[in-house]
N, C-alpha and C positions, 0 to 999 in steps of 0.2 A: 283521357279519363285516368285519375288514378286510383290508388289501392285505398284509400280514403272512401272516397266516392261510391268501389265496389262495394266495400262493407259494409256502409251505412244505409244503403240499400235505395240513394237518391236518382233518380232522372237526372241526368246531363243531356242539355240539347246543345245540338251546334252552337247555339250563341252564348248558349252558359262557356262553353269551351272559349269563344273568342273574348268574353267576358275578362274570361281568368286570363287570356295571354295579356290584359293590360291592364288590369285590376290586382291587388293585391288581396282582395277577399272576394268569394264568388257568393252570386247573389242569387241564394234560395230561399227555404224557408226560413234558414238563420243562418249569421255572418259566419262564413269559416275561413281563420287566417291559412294561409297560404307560407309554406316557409320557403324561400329562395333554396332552389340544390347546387350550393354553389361550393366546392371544394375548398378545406381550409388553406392557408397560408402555408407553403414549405418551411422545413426546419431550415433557418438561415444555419450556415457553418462558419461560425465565429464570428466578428461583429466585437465590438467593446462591453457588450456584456460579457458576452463568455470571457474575454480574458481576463476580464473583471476579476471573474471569478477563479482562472488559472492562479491569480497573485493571493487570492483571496487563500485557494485553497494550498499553495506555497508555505503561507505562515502557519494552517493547520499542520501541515508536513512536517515543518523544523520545530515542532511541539512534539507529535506524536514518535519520530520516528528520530529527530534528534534530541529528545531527552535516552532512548535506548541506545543510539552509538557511541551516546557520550558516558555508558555505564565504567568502562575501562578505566575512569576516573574515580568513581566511586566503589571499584574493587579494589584496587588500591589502597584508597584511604578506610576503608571499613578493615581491609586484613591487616593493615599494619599499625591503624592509629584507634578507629571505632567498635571493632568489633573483636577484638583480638580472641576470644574466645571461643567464636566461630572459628571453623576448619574453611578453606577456601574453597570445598566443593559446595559447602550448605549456602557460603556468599553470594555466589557465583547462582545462585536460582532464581535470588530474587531479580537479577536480569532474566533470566531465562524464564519466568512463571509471566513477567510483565509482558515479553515478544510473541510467548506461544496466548497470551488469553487476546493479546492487541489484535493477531491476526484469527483467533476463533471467533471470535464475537462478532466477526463478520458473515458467521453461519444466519447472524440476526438480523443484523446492520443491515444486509444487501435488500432481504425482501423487505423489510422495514422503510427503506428509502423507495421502492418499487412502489408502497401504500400513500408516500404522500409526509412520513414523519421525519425528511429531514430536517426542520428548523429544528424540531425539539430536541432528534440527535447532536444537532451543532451545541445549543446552548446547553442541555448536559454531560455531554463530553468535554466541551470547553472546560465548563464552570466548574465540571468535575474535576478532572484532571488540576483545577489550577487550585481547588479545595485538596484536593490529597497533598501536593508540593505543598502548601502550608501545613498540615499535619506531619509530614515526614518531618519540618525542622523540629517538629516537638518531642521527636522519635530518639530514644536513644537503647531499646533493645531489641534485639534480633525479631523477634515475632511482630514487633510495632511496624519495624521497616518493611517486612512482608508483608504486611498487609495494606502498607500503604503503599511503598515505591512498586510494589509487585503486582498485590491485588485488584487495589483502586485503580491505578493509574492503566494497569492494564486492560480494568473493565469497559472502565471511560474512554480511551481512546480507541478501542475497538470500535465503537459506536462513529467515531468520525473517517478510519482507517477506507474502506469504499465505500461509503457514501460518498469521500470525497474525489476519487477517481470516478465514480457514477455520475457523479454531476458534470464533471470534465466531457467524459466521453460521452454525455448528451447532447452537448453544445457545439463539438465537431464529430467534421467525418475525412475531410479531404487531410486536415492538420492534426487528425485526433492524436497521433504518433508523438508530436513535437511537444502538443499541449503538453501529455502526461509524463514527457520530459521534465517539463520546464517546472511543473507540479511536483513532481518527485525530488525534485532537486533541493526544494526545502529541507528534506532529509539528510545530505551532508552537512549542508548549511548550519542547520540549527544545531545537529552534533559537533560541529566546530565552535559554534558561539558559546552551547552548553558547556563544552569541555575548556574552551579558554576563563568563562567566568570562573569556574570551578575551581581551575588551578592558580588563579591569580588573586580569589576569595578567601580561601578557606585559609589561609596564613594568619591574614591582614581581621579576620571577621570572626573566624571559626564557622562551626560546620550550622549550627540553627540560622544564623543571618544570613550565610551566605546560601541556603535552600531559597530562604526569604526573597533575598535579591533574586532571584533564579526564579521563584514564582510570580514577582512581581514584574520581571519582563515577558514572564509565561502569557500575565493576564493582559497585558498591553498590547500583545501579537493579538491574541484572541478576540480582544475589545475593536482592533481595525480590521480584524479577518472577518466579523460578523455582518454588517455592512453590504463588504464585498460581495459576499456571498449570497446575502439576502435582498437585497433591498431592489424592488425595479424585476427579480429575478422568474420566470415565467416555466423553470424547468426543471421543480422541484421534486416532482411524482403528482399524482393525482388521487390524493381523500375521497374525493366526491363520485369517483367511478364506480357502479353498481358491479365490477367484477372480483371477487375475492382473491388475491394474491396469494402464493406459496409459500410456507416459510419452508418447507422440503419437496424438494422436484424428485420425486421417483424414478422417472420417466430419463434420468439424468444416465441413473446407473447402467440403462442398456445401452445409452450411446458411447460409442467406442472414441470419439475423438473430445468427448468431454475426460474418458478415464486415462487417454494419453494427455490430454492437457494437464489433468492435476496430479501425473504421478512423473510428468517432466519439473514441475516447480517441485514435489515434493524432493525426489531426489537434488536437483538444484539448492532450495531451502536447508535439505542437511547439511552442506559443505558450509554455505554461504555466511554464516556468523562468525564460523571457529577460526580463521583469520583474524577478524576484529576484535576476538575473544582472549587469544594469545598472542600475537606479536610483540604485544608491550612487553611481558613474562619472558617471552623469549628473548626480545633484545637485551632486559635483563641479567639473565641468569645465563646465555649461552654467550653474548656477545662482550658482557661487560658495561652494558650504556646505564645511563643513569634513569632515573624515574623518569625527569621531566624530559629526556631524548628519545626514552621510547614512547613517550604520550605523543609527542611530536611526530613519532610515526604513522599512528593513527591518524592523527589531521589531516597529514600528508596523502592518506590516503584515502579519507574522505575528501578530501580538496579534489584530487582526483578523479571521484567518481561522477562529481558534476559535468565535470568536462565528458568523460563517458557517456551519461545520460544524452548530455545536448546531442553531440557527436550521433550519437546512434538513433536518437529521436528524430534529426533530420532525415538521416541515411531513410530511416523507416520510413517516411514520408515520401519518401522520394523511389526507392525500390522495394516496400513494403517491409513487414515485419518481421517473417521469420528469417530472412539472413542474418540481422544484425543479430538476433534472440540466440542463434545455432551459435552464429561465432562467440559470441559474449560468454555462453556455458560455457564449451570446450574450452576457450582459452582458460578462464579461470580456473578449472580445471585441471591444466596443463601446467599453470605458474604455481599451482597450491600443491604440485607434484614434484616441480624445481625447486622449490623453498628446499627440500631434501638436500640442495648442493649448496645451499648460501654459505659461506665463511666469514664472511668479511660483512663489517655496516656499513661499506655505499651501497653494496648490492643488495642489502637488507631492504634500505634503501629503495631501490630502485625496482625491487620484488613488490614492497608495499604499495608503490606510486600505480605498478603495473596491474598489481591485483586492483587495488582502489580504482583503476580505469575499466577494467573489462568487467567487473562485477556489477558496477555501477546501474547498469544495463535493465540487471535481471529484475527489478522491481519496477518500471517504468512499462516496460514492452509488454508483459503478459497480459494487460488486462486491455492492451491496446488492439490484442488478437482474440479476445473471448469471445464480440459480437460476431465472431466468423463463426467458431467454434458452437454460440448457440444463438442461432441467429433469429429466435424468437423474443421478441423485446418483453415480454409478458412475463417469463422467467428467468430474464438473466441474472436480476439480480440476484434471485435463488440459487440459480446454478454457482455462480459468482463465487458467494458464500459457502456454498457447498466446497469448493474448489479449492479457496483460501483455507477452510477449516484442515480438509487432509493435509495441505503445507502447514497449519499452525502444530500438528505434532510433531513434523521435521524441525521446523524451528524449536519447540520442546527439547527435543533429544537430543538434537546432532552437535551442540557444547559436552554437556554432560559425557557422552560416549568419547567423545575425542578426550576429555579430562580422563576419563577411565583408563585409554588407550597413553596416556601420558604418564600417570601414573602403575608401572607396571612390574615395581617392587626392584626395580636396577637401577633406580637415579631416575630423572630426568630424561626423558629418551622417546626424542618428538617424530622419529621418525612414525613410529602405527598412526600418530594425528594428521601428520602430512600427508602421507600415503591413504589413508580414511577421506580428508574433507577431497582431496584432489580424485581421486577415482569416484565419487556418488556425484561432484558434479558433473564430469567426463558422462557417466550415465546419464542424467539427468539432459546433457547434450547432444547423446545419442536418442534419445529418445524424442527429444524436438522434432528429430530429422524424420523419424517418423510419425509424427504428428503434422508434419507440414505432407506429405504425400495422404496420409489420411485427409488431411481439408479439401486437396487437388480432386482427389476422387468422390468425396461425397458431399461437398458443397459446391453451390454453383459462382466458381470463382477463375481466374486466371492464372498464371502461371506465379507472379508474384503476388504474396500474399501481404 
């Protein structure tokens, strides 16, 4: 008999019972269908969709997070050729206002994607982002360029920034680790391709056409990443759910291995730009190299951190997460500490290559450990967001402070920068380590996480 039956207050006799076991409606006084209790489908873990979607959201990657690496390019040519009128602290924002809104707007992004609105986030953030890059080449003063390379472009990609790691890590769980490798790794990538158009444009084009060209391979990533992402795709969030989603989890604040989680990346996120922010300036002005040798250090060490990501994305996979994550801080850490002895430009060199690899890391892994950390699917992506947003202040600041700590009225005198980015990620890696014995203890997990 079931809970139907009870309620509606019907006689079931034995044969009405044997009825139903080979009937699909049982026959009273009116048909009543029957639904089969039959358990859905498991989440397949990977499959050619999902990696579909890994490539898909690859090219979202070398958009969002390789137009920001490649800013080193465009501080440059704004203090020496565009902007000259600007001081290099006010330049130097409109990166910084673009990194810290890309990763707060994920405070939106996460629950947002949890509701069901990723298409709309893809095709706005795309479309956005590749509408700003055309307004930026019509940009030729300071206020114009903040609000487009800064504001817009930062608003817009926030929108794609986790949603597109969320989509990733719904489609695995045994490979989730390697996926958001192979994802993340768009991120050097497109900072290298952005920064070589840049440098090989702006001679030959000037600086409107060659935004131009820059956003017309923007919208060509975008127009084949849509597709990928969409099309066939079954794991977008769910519209249709009668249950109301978070855009702020409360409930977040008392748990203690959410507030080690986001004040490990926060610290982490302080150090983690001011390398890519100065090495150019410093191979410069300390070493003697020329523009285009220290740009080349950059690459160098974006090229790098691909290799990092894979590297550590398998390890992860294979011995779980937070070893690779611990090591990855601390070392960085440790070489943004030794840059304090560099003299020479092999070693400059070979400082870049090694930062470029271990840092790599720090972007791929964390969101690959959050389902630990809140291990209710209902609100991660809130929590997520939440998480991201305390790092988007660290990303805010920790340029700016380290320029402070650079400029300190005796010349040029990078040691308080070194010594600054290299101890908060050191922190940032100690604090991992207790955040990984928090999970051991209050999650029902094993020894490797």
């Amino acid at each position: 008999m079931t809970n139907e039956d009870v309620e509606s207050g019907k006689h079931v006799t034995k044969e009405s019972l044997s009825d139903k076991a080979v009937s699909p409606t049982v026959s009273t006084d009116e048909k009543i269908p029957v639904t089969p209790l039959t358990p859905p489908p498991p989440l397949r873990d990977g499959g050619a969709r999902a990696w579909l979607q890994v490539l898909g959201s690859f090219l979202v990657f070398s958009n969002l997070w390789g137009f920001v690496f490649s800013f080193g390019s465009f501080q440059s040519y704004y203090q020496l050729t565009y902007l000259t009128n600007e001081s290099p602290s006010d330049i130097s924002w409109i990166g910084t206002v673009s990194t810290g809104l890309l990763i707060a707007v994920g405070v939106a992004s996460g629950p947002l994607f949890d509701m069901g609105y990723f298409r709309s986030m893809l095709l706005i953030g795309g479309l956005g982002e590749t509408l700003a890059m055309f307004m930026l080449s019509l940009c030729s003063k300071y206020w114009q360029i903040m609000l487009t390379q800064g504001i817009l472009t930062g608003l817009t990609n926030g929108l794609l920034y986790l949603p597109g790691l969320a989509l990733v890590g719904r489609s695995f769980k045994k490979h989730r680790s390697i996926a958001m490798a192979l994802t993340t790794c768009g991120a050097p990538i497109g900072g290298i391709i952005y920064t070589l158009m840049f440098g090989q444009l702006i001679d030959r084009l000037g600086f409107a056409w060659t935004i131009r060209a820059m956003a017309f391979f923007m919208l060509g990533s975008y127009l084949i990443s849509f597709p990928l992402l969409l099309w066939g795709a079954s794991n977008l969030g769910d519209l249709s759910s009668g249950g109301r989603r978070k855009l702020f989890d409360a409930t977040a604040l008392r748990d203690l291995p959410f507030w080690s989680y986001s004040m490990s990346n926060f610290f982490l996120f302080l150090g983690y730009m001011i390398p890519f922010t100065y090495v150019a300036v410093y191979g410069q002005t300390q070493l003697g190299m020329s523009q285009s040798a220290s740009l080349n250090i950059i690459i160098a060490a974006q090229a790098a951190s691909v290799g990092g990501r894979l590297i550590a994305g398998y390890a992860a996979s294979k011995i779980g997460v937070m070893i690779p994550w611990v090591t990855a801080g601390l070392a960085s850490g440790v070489f943004c500490i030794a840059w304090v002895g560099i003299k020479s430009e092999g070693a400059f060199i070979a400082y870049a290559i090694l930062y470029g690899f271990f840092s790599g890391p720090l972007i791929p892994l964390p969101p690959s450990v959050f389902p630990i950390v809140c291990p209710d699917p209902k609100v991660l992506g809130a929590r997520l967001g939440m998480a991201q947003g305390i790092g988007s202040i660290a990303s805010l600041i920790g340029a700016p402070i380290a320029g402070s700590l650079l400029n300190t009225g005796r010349g040029e005198n990078y040691i308080g920068l070194q010594l600054f980015s290299g101890l908060v990620m050191m922190l940032g890696g100690f604090l991992l380590i207790n955040l990984y014995f928090l999970l051991r203890s209050r999650r029902d997990i094993g020894k490797l996480i």
